[in-house]
C-alpha positions, 0 to 999 in steps of 0.5 A, a space after each residue: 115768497 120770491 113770486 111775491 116779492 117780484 109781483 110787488 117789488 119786480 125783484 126776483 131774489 130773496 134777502 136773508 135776515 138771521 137775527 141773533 137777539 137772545 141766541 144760545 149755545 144750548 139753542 143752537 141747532 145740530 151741525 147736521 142740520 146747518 149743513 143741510 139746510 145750506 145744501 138745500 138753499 145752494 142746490 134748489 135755489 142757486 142764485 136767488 139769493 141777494 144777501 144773507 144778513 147776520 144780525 148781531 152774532 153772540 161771540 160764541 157765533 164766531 168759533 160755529 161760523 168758522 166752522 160752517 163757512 168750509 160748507 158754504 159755496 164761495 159764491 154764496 159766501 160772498 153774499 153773507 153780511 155781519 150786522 153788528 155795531 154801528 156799521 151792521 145798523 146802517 147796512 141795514 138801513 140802507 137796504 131795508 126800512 127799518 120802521 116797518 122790519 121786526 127787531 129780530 131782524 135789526 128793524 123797529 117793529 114788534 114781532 108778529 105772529 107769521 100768516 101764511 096767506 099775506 104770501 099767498 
């Protein structure tokens, strides 16, 4: 996705859009598992992150994010956006088009189903 994104943007960094729509705690994966997944993400991929945008997090978000910040890198922390409201939308619709980003993501697209060969 990065070599695609520089090959049709010249931008060599990824953005990040977590979309809360629907989230549950009982969906929620194990602790283990965020905290890997952001050790991979920190140790394979240092600096190629530009933002991570937090879509509309539930409440319950708030107690989990308190406790997987003390596992994030500052550097990478400071990159993390929350989305919510009013203000999340047009930090949104500043950085992304909104009419061709999927709802999930804050945009006005429909889901697509995901094809590996447009990255390819």
């Amino acid at each position: 996705a990065i070599a695609c994104t520089r090959h049709t943007s010249g931008r060599q960094k990824v953005c990040i859009v977590i979309g809360y729509q629907g989230f549950r705690i009982a969906n929620a994966p194990p602790m283990s598992v965020v905290k890997h997944t952001l050790l991979i993400l920190q140790g394979h991929y240092p600096e190629r992150m530009f933002r991570a945008y937090i879509a509309d997090p539930p409440m319950v978000f708030r107690g989990f994010w308190k406790v997987i910040k003390h596992f994030i890198d500052p550097a990478t922390l400071d990159k993390i956006a929350f989305c919510t409201g009013e203000e999340g939308k047009a930090l949104l619709e500043r950085d992304f088009d909104t009419n061709t980003t999927e709802k999930q993501a804050g945009g006005q697209k429909e889901l697509r189903e995901f094809c590996s060969r447009e990255f390819l």
